[in-house]
N, C-alpha and C positions, 0 to 999 in steps of 0.2 A: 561110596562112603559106607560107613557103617557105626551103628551107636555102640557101647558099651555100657550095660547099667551098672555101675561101679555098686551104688547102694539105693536100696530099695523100700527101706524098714522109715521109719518116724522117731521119735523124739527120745526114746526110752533106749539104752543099753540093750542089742538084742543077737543071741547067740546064733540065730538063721540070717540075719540081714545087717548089714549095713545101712547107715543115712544115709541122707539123701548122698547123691552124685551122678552123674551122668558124662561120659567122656564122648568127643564126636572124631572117627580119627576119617580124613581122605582120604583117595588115592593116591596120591601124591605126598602122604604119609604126615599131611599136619596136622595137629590135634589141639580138641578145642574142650573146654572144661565146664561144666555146668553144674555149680554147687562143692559141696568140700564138705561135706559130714564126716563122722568115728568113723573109721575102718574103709575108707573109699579111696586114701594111699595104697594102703595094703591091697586091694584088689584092683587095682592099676595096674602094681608091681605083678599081681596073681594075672592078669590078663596079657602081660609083654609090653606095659608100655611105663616108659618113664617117666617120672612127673618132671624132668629136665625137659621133655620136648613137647611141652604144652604150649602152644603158643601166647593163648589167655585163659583165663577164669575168669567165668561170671556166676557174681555172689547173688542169686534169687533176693536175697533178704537176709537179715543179722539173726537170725532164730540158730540157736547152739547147733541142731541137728545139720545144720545146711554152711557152714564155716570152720566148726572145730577141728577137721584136721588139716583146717589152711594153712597156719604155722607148722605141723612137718612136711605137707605139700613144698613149699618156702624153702624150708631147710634141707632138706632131701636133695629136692633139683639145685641149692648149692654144693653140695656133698657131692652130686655127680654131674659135678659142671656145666648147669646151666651157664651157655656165655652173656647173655645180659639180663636185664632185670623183666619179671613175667608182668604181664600186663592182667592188671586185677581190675575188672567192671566191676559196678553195685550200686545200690540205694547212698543215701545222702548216709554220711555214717561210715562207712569203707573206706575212707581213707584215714580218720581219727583211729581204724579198730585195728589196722594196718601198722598206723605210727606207732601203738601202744605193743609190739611185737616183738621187735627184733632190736637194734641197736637202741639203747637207753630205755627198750620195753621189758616186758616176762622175758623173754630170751636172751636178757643183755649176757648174762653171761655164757650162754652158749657161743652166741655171737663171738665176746671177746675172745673166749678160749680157740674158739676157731680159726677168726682172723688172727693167731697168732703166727698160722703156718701160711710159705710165701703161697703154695698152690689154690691157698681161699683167698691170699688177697690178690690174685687173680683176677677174681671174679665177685665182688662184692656187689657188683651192681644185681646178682641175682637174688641176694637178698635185702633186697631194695627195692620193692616192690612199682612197678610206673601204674598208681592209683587213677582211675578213670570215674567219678561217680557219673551217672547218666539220668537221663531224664528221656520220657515219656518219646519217642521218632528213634531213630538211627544213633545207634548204643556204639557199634562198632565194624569199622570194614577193613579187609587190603587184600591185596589181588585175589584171595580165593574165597574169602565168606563175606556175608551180611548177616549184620546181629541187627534186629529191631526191637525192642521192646515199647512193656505198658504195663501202666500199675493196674496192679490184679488185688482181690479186695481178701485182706485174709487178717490182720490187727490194723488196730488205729493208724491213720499214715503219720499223727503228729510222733508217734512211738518208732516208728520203722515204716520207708516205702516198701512195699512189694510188686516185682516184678513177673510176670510174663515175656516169655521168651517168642521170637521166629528168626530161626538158624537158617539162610539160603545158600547154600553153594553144590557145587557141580550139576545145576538146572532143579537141583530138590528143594525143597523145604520142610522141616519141622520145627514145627512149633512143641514150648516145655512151658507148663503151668505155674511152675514152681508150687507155693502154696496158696490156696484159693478155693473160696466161697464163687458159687457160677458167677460169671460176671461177663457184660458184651463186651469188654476188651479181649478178653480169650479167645470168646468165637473169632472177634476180627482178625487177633493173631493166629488162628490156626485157620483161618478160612482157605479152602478146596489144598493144604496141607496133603504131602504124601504121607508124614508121620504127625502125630498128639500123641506126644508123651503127657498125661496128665494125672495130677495125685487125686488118690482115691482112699482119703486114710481112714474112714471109718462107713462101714453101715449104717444106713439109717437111723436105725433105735442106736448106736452110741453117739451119732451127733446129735440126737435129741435126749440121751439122759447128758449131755456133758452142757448143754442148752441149758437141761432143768435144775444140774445141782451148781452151776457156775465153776467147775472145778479145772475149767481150762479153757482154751477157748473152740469155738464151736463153726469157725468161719473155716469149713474143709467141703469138698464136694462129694458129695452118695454116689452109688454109683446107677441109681435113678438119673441125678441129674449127671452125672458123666454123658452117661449113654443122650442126653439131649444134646449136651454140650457137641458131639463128635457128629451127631445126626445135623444139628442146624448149619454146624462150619463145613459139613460137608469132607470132611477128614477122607484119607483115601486110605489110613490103617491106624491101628488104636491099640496104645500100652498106655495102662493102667500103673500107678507104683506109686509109693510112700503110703504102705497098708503101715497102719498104725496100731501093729501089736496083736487085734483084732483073733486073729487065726492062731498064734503062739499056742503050745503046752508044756511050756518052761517053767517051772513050777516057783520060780523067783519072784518072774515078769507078773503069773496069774495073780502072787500072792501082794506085790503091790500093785495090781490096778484095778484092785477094790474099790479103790478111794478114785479111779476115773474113768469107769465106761465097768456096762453091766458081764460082770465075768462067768453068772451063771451058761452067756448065751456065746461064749468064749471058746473058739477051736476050729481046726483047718474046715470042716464043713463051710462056713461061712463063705471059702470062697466060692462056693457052685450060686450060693447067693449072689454074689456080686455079681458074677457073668450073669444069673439070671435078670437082676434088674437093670443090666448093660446093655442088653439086648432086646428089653422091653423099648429102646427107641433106635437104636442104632446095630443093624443086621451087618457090617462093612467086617473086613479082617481084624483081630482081636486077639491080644495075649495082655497075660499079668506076670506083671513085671519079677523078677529073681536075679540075685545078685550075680553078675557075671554073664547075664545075658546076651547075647549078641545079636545086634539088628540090621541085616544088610538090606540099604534100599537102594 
């Protein structure tokens, strides 16, 4: 098998990265989705794969970065014939954000003008999403994968659960962080893992100025504590992704993120930082993550 990082980037509009996303495709050519952020359609399409032959998505969490391009994801693989409906995993919440979509949702008129022609109705069950919300053991199976997940601690759960990922098929496993402050559901989900994919969106000192002025939230992991995270689970290779802006010198991004992490200390340098505080605990194989990636394990 092999992963694809569709999107890499966090929460902000960013002309190097993409949101989140993560695509997983087999040998046997099935493909499995993790996350739906801006711009992680379009580098699907940029990687050769359609978003009609996804098997499922699964939504980490409701955070805009990690869903917003679920509605053209939806509409797209009806555009090019998905034959039935994609099966959508998530938190409590995923099926409500699902129903407010497409027929009688934001898209109704897409929808309607669409299913006016007979070759979409067709096929309507593909956008008509078969909503799966999950809970904390065995997310999702059939003959070639097992999805397990576990709430991973990243905002309030009464606001939104957050999920942690372990992806097993064809004898591998990896484990996907989604968003997350360290927590022993991770390690357990990546433990002795051939891949941790896990997010690393800010440096030290901006999870501690975003701590001190409140201006968002703060529940992300350093990659201090990454580099623990991968050493205790015992990880057999380690990608790093959803850098949150940190490194940009796009002179947009710099000029708003005054107001949310210290921009004096702002620019690609930063990442030899990262690796070096990554490997203050964890010496195993190691890359950071870039959109369009490709990970064969």
């Amino acid at each position: 098998m092999y992963i694809t990082m569709l999107g890499t980037g966090a929460a902000f509009a960013d002309p190097d990265r993409a949101q989140s996303g993560i695509l997983v495709t087999l040998d046997n050519g099935g493909r499995y989705l993790f996350d739906c952020g801006a711009g992680t359609v379009r580098n699907m399409v940029a990687a050769n794969a359609s978003p009609a032959d996804v098997r499922a998505v699964f939504l980490t969490h409701l955070h805009h970065d990690h869903i917003c391009d679920f509605p053209l994801f939806t509409i797209t693989g009806w555009m090019w014939d998905r034959p039935a409906a994609p099966v959508v995993l998530g938190p409590r919440g995923t099926a409500a954000f699902c129903r407010h979509l497409f027929e009688n949702g934001a898209f109704d008129a897409d929808f309607r003008a669409r299913s006016a022609y007979p070759l979409r109705q067709g096929n309507l069950d593909a956008v008509r999403p078969d909503v799966r919300e999950v809970s904390p053991g065995l997310a999702y199976e059939d003959d070639d994968v097992t999805i397990r997940c576990d709430h991973v601690e990243h905002i309030p759960r009464d606001i939104a659960e957050c999920f942690g990922i372990r992806f097993e098929a064809e004898g591998r496993a990896i484990a996907f962080s989604g968003d997350t402050s360290p927590c022993d559901n991770m390690v357990r989900l990546a433990r002795n893992a051939d891949l941790l994919i896990h997010e690393c969106t800010f440096p030290e000192a901006f999870i501690e100025h975003r701590r001190r002025t409140g201006v968002g939230t703060f529940a992300h992991t350093s990659p201090e504590e990454l580099g623990r995270i991968a050493r205790d689970a015992g990880v057999k290779s380690l990608v790093a992704t959803h850098f949150g802006h940190f490194e940009s010198t796009n002179e947009v991004i710099r000029r708003v993120a005054r107001h949310h992490f210290p921009v004096e200390l702002m620019g690609p340098g930063l990442m030899n930082d990262v690796v070096r505080d990554i490997r203050k605990a964890y010496d195993g194989p190691l890359q950071l993550a870039y959109d369009l990636l490709r990970i064969d394990i």
